[in-house]
PDB file of N, CA, C and O in Angstrom:
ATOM      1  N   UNK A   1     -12.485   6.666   2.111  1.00  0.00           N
ATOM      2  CA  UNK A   1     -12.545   6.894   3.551  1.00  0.00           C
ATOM      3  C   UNK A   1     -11.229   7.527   4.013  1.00  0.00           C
ATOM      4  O   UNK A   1     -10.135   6.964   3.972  1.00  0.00           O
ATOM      5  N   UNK A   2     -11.467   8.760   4.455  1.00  0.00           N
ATOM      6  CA  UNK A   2      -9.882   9.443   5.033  1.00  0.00           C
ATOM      7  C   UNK A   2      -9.655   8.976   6.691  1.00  0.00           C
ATOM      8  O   UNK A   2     -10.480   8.992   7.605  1.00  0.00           O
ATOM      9  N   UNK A   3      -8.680   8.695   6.697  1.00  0.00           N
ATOM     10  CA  UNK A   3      -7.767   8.047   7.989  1.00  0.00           C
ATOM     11  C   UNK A   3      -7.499   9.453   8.700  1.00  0.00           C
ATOM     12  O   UNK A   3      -7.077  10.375   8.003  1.00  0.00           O
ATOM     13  N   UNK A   4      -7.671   9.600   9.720  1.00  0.00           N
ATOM     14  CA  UNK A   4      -7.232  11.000   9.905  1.00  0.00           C
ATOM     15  C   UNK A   4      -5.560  10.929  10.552  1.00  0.00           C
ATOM     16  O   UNK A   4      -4.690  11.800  10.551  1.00  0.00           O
ATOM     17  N   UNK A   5      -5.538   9.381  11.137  1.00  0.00           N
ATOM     18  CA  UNK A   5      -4.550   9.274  11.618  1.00  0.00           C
ATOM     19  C   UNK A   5      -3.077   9.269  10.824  1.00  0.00           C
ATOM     20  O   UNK A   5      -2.002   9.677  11.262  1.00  0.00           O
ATOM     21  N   UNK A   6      -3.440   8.530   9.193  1.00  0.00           N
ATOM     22  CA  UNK A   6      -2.572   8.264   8.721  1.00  0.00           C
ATOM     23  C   UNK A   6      -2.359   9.888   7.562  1.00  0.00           C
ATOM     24  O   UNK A   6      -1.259  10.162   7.082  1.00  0.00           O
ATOM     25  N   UNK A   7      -3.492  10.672   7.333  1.00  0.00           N
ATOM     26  CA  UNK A   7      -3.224  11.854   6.764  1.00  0.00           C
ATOM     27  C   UNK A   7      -2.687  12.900   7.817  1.00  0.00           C
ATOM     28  O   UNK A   7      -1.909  13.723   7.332  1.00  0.00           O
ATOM     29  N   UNK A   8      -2.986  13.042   9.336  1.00  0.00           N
ATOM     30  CA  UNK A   8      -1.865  13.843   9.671  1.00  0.00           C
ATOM     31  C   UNK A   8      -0.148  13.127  10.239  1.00  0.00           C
ATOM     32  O   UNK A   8       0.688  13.922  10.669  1.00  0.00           O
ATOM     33  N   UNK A   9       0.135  11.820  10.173  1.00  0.00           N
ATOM     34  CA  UNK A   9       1.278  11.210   9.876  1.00  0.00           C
ATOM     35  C   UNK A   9       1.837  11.548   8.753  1.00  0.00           C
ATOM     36  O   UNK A   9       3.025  11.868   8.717  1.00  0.00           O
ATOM     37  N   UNK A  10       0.918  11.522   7.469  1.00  0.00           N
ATOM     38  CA  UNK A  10       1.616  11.795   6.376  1.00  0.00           C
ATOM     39  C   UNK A  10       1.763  13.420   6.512  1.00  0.00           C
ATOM     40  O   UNK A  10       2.877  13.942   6.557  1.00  0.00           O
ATOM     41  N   UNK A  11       0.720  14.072   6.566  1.00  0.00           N
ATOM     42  CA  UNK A  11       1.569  15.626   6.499  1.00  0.00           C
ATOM     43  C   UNK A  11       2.530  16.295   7.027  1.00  0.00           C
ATOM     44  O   UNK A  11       3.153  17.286   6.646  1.00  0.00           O
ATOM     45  N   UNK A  12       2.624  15.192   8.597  1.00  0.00           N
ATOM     46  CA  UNK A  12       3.270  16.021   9.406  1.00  0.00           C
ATOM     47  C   UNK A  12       5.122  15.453   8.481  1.00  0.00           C
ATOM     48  O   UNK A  12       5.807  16.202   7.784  1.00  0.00           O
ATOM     49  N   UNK A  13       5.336  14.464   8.716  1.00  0.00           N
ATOM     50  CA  UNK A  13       6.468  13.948   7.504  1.00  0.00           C
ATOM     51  C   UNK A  13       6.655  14.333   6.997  1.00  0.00           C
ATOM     52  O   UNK A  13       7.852  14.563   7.163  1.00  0.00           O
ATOM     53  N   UNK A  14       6.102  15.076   5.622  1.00  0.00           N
ATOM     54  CA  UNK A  14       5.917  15.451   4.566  1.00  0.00           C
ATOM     55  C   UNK A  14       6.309  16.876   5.022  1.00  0.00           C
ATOM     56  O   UNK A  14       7.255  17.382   4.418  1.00  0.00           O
ATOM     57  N   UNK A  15       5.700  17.615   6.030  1.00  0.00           N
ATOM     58  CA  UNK A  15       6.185  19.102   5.885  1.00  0.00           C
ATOM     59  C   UNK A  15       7.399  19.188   7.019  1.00  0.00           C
ATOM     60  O   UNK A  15       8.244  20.077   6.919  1.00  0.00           O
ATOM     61  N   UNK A  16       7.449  18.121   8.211  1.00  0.00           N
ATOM     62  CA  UNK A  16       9.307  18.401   8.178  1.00  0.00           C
ATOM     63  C   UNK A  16      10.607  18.334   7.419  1.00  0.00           C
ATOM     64  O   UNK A  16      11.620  19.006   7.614  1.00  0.00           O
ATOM     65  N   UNK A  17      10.332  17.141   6.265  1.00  0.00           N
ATOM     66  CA  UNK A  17      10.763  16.752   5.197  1.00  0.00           C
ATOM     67  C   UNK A  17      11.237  17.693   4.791  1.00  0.00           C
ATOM     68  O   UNK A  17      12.447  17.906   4.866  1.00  0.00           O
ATOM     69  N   UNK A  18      10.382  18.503   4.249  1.00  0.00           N
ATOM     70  CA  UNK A  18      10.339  19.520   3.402  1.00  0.00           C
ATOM     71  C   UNK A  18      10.708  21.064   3.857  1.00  0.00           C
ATOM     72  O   UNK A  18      10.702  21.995   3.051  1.00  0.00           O
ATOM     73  N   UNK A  19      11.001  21.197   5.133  1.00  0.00           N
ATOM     74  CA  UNK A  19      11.366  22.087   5.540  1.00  0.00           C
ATOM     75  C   UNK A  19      12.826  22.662   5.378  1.00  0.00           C
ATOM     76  O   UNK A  19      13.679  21.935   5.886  1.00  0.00           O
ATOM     77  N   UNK A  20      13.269  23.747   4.812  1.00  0.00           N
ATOM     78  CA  UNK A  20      14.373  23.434   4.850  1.00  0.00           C
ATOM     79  C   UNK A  20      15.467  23.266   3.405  1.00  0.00           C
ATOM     80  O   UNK A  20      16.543  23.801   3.139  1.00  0.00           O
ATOM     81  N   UNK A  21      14.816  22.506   2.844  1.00  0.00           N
ATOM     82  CA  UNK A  21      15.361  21.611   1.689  1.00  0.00           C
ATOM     83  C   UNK A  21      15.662  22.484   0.846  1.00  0.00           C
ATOM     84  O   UNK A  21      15.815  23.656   1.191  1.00  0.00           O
ATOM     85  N   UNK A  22      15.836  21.987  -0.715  1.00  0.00           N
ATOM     86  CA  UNK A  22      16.333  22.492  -1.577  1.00  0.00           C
ATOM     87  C   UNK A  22      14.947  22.951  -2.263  1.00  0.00           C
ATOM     88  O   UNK A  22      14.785  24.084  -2.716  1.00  0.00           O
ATOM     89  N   UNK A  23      14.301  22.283  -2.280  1.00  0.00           N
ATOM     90  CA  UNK A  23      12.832  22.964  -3.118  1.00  0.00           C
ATOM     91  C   UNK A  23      12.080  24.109  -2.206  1.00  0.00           C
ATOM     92  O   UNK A  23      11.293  24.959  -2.621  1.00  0.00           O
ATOM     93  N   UNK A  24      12.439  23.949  -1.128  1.00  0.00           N
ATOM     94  CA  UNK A  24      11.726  24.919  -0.270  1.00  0.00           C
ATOM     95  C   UNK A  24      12.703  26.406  -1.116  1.00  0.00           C
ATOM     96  O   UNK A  24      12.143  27.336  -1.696  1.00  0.00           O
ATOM     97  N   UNK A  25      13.955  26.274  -0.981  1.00  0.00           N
ATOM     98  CA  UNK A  25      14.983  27.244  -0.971  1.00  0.00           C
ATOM     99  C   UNK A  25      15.036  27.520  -2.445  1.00  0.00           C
ATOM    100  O   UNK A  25      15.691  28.479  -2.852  1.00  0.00           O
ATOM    101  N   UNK A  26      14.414  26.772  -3.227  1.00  0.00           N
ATOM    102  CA  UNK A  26      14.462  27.484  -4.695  1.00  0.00           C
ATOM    103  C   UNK A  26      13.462  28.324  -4.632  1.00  0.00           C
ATOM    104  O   UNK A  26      13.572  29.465  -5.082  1.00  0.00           O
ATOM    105  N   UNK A  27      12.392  27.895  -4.088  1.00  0.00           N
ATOM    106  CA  UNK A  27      10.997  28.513  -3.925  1.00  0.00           C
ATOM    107  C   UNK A  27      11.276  30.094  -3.386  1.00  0.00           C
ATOM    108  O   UNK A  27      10.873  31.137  -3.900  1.00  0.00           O
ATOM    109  N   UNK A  28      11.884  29.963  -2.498  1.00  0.00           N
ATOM    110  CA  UNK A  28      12.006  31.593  -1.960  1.00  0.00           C
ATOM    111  C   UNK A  28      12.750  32.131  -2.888  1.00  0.00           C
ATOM    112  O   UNK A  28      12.309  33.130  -3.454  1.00  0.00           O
ATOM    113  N   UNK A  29      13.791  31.707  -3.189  1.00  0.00           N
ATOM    114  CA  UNK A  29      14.400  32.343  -4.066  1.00  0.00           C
ATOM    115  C   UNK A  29      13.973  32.706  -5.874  1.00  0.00           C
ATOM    116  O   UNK A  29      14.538  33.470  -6.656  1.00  0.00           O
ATOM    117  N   UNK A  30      12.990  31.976  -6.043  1.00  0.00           N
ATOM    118  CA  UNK A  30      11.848  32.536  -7.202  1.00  0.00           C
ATOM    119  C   UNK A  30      11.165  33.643  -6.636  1.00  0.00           C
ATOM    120  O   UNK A  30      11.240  34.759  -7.151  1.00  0.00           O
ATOM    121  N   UNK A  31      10.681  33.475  -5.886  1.00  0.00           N
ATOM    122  CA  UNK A  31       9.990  34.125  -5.462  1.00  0.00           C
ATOM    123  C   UNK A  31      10.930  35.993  -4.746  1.00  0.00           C
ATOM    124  O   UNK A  31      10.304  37.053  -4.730  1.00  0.00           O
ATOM    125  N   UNK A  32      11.963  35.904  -4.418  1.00  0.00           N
ATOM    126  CA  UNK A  32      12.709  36.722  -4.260  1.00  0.00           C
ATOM    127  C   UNK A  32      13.022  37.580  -5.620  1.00  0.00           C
ATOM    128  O   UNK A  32      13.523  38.693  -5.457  1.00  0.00           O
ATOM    129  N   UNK A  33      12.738  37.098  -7.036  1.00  0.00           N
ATOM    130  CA  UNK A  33      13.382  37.561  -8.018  1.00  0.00           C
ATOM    131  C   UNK A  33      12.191  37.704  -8.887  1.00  0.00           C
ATOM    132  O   UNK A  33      12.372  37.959 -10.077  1.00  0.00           O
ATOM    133  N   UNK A  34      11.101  37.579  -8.463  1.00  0.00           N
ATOM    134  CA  UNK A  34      10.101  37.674  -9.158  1.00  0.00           C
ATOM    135  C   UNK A  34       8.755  38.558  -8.504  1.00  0.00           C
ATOM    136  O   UNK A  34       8.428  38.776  -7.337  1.00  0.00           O
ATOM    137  N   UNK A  35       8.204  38.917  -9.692  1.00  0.00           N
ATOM    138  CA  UNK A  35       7.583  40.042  -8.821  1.00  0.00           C
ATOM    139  C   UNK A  35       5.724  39.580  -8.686  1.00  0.00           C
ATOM    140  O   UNK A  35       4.843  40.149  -8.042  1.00  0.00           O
ATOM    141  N   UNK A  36       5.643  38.336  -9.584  1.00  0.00           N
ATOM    142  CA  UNK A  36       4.462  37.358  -9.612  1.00  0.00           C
ATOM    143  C   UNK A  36       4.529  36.517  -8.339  1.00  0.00           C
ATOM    144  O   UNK A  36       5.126  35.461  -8.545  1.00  0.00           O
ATOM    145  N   UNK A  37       4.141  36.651  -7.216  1.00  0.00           N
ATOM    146  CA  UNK A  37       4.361  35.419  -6.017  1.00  0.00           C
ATOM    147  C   UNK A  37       2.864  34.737  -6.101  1.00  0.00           C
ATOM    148  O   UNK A  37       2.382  34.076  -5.182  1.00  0.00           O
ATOM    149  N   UNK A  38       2.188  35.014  -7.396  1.00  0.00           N
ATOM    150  CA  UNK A  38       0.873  34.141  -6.965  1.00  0.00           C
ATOM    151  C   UNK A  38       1.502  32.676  -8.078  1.00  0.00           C
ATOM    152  O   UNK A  38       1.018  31.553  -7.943  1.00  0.00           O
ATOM    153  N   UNK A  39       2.556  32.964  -9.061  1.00  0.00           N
ATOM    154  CA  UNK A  39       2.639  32.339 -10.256  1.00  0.00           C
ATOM    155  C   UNK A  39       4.047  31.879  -9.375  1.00  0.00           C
ATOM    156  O   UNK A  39       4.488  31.073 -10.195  1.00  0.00           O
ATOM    157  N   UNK A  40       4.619  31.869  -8.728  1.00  0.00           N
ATOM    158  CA  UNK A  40       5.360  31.277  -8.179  1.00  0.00           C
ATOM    159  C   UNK A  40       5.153  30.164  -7.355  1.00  0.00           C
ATOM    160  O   UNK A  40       5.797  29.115  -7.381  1.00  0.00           O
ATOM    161  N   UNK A  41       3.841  30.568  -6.330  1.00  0.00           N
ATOM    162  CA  UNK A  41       2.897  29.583  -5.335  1.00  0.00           C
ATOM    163  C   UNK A  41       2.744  28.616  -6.577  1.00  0.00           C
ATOM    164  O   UNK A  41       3.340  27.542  -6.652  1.00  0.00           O
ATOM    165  N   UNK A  42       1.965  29.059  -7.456  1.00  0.00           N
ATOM    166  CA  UNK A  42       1.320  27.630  -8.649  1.00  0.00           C
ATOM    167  C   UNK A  42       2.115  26.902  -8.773  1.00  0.00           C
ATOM    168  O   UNK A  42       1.802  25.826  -8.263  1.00  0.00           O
ATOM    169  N   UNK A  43       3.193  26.907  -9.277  1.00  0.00           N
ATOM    170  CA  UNK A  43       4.026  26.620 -10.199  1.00  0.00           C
ATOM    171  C   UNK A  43       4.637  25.408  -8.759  1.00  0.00           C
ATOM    172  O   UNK A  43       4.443  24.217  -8.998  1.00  0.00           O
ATOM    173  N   UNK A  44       5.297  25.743  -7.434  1.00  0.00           N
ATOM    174  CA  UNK A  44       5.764  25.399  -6.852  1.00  0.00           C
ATOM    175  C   UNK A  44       4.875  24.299  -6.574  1.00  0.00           C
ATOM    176  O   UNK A  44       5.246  23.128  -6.652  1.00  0.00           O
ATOM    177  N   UNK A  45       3.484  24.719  -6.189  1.00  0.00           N
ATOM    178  CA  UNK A  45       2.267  24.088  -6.085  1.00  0.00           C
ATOM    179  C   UNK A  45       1.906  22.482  -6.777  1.00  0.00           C
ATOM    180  O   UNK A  45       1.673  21.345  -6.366  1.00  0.00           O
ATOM    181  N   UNK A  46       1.999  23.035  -7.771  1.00  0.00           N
ATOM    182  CA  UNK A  46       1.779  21.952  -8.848  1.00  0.00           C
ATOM    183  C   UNK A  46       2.687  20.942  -9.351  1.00  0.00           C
ATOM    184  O   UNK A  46       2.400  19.802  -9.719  1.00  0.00           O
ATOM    185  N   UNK A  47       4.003  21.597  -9.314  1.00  0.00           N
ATOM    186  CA  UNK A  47       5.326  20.663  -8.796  1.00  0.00           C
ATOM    187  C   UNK A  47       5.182  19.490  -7.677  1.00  0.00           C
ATOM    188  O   UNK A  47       5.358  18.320  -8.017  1.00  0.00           O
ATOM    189  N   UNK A  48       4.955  19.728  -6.734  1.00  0.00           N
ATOM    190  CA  UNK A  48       4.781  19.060  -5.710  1.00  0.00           C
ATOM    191  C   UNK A  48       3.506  17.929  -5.793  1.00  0.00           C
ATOM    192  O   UNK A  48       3.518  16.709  -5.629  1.00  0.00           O
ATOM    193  N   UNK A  49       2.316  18.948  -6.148  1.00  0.00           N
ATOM    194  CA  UNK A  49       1.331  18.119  -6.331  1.00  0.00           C
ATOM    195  C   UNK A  49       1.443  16.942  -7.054  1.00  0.00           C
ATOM    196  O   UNK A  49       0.969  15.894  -6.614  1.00  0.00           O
ATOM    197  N   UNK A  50       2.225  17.028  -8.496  1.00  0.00           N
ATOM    198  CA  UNK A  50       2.453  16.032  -9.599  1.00  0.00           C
ATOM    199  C   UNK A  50       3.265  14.961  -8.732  1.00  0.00           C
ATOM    200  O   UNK A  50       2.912  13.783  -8.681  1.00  0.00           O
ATOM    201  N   UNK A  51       4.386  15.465  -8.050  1.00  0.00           N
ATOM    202  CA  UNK A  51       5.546  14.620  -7.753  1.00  0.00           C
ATOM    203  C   UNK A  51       4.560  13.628  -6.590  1.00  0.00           C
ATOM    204  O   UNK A  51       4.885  12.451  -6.440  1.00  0.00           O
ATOM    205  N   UNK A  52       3.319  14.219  -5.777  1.00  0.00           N
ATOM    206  CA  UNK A  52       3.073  13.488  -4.403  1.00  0.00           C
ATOM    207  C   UNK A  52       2.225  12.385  -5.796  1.00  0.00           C
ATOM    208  O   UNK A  52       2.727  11.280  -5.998  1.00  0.00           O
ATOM    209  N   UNK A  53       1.415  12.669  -6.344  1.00  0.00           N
ATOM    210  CA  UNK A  53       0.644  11.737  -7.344  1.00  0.00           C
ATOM    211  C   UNK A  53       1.436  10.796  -7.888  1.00  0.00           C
ATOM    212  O   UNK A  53       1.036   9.652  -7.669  1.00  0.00           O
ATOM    213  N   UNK A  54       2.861  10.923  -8.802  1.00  0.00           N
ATOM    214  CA  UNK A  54       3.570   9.842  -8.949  1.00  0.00           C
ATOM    215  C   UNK A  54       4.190   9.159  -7.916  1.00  0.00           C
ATOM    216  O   UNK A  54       4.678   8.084  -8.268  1.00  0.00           O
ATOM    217  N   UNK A  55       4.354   9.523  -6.463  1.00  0.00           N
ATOM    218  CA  UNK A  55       4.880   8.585  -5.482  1.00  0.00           C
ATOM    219  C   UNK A  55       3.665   7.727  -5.110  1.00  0.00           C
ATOM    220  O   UNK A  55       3.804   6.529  -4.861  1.00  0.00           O
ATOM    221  N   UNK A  56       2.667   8.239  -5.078  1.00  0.00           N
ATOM    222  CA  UNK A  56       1.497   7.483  -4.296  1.00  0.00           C
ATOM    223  C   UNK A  56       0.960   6.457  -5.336  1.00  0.00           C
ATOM    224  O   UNK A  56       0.918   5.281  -4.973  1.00  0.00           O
ATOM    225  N   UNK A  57       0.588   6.746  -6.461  1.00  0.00           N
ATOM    226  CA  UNK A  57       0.560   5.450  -7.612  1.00  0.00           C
ATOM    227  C   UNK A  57       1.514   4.739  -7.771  1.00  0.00           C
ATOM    228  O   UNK A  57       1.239   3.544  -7.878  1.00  0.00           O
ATOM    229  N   UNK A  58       2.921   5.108  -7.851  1.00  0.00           N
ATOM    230  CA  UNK A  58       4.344   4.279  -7.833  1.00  0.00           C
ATOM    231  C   UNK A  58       4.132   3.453  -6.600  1.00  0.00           C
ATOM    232  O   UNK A  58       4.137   2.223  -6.645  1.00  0.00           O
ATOM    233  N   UNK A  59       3.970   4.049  -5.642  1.00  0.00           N
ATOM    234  CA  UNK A  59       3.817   3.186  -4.092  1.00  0.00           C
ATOM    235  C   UNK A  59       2.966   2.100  -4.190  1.00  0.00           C
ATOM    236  O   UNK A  59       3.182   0.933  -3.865  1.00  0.00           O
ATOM    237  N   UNK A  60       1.761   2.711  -4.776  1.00  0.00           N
ATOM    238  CA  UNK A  60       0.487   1.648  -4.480  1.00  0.00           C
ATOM    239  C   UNK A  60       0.707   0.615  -5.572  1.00  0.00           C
ATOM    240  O   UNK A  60       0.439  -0.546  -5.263  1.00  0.00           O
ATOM    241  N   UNK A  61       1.168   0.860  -6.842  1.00  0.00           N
ATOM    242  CA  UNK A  61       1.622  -0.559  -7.781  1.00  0.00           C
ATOM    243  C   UNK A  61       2.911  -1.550  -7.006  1.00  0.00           C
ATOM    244  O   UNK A  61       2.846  -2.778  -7.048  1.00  0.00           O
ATOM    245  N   UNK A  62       4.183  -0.741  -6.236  1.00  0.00           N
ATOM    246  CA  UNK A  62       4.841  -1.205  -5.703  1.00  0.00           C
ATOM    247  C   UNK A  62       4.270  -2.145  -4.816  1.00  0.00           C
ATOM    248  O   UNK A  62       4.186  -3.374  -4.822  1.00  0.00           O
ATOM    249  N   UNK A  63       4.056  -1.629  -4.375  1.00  0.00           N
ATOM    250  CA  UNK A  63       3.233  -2.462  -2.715  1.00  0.00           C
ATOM    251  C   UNK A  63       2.476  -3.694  -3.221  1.00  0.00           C
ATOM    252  O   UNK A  63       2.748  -4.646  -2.490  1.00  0.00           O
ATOM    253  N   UNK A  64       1.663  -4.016  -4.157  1.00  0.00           N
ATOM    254  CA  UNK A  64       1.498  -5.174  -4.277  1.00  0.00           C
ATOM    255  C   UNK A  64       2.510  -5.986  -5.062  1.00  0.00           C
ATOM    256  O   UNK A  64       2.436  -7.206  -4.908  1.00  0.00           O
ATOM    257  N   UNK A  65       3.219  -5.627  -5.682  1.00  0.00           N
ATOM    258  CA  UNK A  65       4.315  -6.577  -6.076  1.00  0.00           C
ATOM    259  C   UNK A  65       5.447  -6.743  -5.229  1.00  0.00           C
ATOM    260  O   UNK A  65       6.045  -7.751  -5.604  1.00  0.00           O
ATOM    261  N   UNK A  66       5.901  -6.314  -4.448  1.00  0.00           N
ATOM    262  CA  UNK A  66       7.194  -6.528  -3.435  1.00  0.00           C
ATOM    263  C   UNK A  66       6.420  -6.288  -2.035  1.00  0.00           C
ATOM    264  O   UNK A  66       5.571  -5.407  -1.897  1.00  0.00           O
ATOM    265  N   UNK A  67       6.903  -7.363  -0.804  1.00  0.00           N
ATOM    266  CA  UNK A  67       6.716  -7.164   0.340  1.00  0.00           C
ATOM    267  C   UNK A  67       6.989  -6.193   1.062  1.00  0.00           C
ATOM    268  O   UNK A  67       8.210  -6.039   1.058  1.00  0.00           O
ATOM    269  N   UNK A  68       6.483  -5.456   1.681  1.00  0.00           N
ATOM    270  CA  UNK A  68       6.905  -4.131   2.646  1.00  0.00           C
ATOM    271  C   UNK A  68       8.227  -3.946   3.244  1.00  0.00           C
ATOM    272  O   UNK A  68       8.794  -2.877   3.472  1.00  0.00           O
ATOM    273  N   UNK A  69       8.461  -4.622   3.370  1.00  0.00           N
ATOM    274  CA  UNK A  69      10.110  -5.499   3.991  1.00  0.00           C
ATOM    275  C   UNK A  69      11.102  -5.149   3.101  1.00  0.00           C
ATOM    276  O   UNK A  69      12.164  -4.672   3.501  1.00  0.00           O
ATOM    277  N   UNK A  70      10.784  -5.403   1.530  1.00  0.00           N
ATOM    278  CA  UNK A  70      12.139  -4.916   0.725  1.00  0.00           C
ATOM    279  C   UNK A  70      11.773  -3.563   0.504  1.00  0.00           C
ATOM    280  O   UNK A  70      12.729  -2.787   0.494  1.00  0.00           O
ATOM    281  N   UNK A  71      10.713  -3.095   0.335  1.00  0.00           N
ATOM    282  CA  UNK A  71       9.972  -1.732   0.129  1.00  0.00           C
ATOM    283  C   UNK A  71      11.069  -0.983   1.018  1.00  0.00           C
ATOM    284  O   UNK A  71      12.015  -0.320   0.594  1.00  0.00           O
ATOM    285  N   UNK A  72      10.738  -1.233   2.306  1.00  0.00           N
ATOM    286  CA  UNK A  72      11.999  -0.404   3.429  1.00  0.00           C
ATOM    287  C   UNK A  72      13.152  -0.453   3.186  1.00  0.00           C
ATOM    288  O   UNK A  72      13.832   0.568   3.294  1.00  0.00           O
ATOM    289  N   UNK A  73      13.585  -1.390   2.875  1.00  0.00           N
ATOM    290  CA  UNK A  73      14.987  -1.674   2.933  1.00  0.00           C
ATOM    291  C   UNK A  73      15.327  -0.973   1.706  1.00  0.00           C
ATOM    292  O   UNK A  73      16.271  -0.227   1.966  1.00  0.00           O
ATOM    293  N   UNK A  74      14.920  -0.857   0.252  1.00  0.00           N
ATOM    294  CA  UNK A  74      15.019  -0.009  -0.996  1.00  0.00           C
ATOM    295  C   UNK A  74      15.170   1.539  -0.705  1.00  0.00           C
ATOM    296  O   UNK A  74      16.174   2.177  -1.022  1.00  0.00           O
ATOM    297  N   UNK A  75      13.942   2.136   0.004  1.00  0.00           N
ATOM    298  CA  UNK A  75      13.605   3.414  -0.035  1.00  0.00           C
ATOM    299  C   UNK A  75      15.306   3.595   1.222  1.00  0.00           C
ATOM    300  O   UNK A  75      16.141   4.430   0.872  1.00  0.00           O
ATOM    301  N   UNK A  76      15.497   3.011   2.146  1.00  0.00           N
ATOM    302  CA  UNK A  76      17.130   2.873   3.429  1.00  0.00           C
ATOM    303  C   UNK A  76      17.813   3.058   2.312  1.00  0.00           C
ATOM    304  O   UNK A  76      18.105   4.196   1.941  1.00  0.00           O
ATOM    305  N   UNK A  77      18.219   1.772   1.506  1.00  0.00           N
ATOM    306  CA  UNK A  77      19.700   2.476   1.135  1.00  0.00           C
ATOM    307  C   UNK A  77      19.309   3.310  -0.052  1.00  0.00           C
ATOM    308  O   UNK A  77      20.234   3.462  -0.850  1.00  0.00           O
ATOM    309  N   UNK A  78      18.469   3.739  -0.290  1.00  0.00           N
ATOM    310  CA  UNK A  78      18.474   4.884  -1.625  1.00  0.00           C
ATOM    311  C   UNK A  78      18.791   6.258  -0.744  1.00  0.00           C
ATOM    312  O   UNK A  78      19.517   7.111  -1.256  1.00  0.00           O
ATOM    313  N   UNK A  79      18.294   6.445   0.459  1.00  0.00           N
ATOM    314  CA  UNK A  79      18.619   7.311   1.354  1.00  0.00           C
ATOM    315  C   UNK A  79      20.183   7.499   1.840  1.00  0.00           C
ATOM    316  O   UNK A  79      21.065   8.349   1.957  1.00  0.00           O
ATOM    317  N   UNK A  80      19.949   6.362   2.001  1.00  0.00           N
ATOM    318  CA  UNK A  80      21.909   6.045   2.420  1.00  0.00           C
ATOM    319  C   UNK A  80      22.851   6.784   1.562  1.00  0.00           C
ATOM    320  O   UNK A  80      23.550   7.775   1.772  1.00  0.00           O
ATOM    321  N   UNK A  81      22.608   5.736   0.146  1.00  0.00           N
ATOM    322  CA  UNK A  81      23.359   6.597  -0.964  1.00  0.00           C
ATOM    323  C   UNK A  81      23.535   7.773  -1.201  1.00  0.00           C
ATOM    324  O   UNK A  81      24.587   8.413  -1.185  1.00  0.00           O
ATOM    325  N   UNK A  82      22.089   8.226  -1.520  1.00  0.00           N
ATOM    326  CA  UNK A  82      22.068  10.100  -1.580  1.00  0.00           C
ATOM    327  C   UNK A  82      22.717  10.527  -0.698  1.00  0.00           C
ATOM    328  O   UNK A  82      23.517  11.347  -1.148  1.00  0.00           O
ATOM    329  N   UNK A  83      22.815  10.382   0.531  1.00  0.00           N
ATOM    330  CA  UNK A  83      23.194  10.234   1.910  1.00  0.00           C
ATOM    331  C   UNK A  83      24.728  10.989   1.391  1.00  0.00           C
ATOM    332  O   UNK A  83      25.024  12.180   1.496  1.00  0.00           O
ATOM    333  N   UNK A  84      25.596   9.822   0.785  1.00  0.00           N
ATOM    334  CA  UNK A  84      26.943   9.137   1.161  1.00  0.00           C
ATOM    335  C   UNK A  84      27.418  10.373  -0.588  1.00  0.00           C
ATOM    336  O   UNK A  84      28.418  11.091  -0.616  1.00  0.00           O
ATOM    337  N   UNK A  85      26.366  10.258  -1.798  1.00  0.00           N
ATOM    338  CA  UNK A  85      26.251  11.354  -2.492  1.00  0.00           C
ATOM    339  C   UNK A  85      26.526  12.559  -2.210  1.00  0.00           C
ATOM    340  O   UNK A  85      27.295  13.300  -2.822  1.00  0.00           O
ATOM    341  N   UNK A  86      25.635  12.891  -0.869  1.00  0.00           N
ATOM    342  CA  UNK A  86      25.705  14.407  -1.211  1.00  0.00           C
ATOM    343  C   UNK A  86      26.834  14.818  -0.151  1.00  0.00           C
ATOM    344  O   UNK A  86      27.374  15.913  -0.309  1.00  0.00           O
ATOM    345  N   UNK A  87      27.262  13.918   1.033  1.00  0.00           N
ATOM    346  CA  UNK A  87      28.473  14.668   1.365  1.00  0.00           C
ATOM    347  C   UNK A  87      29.912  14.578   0.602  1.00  0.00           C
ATOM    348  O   UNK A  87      30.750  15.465   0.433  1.00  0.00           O
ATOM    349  N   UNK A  88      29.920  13.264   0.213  1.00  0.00           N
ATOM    350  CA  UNK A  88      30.838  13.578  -1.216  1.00  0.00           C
ATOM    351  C   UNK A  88      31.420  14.423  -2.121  1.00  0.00           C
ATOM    352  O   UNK A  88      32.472  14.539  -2.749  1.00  0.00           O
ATOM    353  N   UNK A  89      29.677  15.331  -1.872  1.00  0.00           N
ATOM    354  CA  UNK A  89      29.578  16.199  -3.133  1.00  0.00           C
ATOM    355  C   UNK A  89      29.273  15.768  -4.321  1.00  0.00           C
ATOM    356  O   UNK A  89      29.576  16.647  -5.128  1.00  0.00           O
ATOM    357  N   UNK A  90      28.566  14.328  -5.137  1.00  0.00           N
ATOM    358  CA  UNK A  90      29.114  13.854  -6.088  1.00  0.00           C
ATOM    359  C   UNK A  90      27.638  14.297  -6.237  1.00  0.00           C
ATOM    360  O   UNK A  90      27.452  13.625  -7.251  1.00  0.00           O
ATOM    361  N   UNK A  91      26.360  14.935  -6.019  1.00  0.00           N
ATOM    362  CA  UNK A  91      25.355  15.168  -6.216  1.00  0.00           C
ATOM    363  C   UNK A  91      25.114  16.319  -5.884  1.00  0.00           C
ATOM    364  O   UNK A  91      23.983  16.782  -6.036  1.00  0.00           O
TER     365      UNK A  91
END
C-alpha cells in the first residue's frame, strides 16, 4: 500500500538532500567529460538506486531492534560528526 503522504515526504527530502552535493557534482562532471550521457544517467541511476535499497532494509532491520529514540539520536550525531569532519577538513 503506497502512502502518498509519506512517499512525497520522502522524495521531497531526498531531492533537497541531494541537491547540490557531492554526487550530484560528480554526476555533472561525468557527464561533462563524457560523451555517453545515457551511460552516465545509468550508472548514476543505479548508484543511488542500490544505496536507497541498502538504507531502507538497514532501516527496516534497525527499527525493530532499537527504539526510534536512539535511531535519531545515532543518525544526529553521525551528522554532527561528518558535520565537525568536514569543516575540519579531516574528510
Amino acid at each position: 500500500m503506497l502512502l502518498w503522504k509519506t512517499f512525497i515526504a520522502t522524495f521531497t527530502l531526498v531531492f533537497l538532500a541531494e541537491l547540490g552535493d557531492k554526487t550530484q557534482l560528480s554526476t555533472m562532471l561525468m557527464a561533462a567529460h563524457n560523451q555517453s550521457y545515457i551511460s552516465v544517467f545509468l550508472g548514476a541511476s543505479l548508484a543511488l538506486i542500490t544505496n536507497t535499497v541498502i538504507g531502507v532494509y538497514l532501516g527496516t532491520i534497525i527499527s525493530k531492534s532499537l527504539p526510534l529514540y536512539y535511531i535519531h539520536l545515532g543518525a544526529g550525531l553521525a551528522f554532527i560528526i561528518i558535520g565537525i569532519l568536514l569543516i575540519t577538513q579531516k574528510l
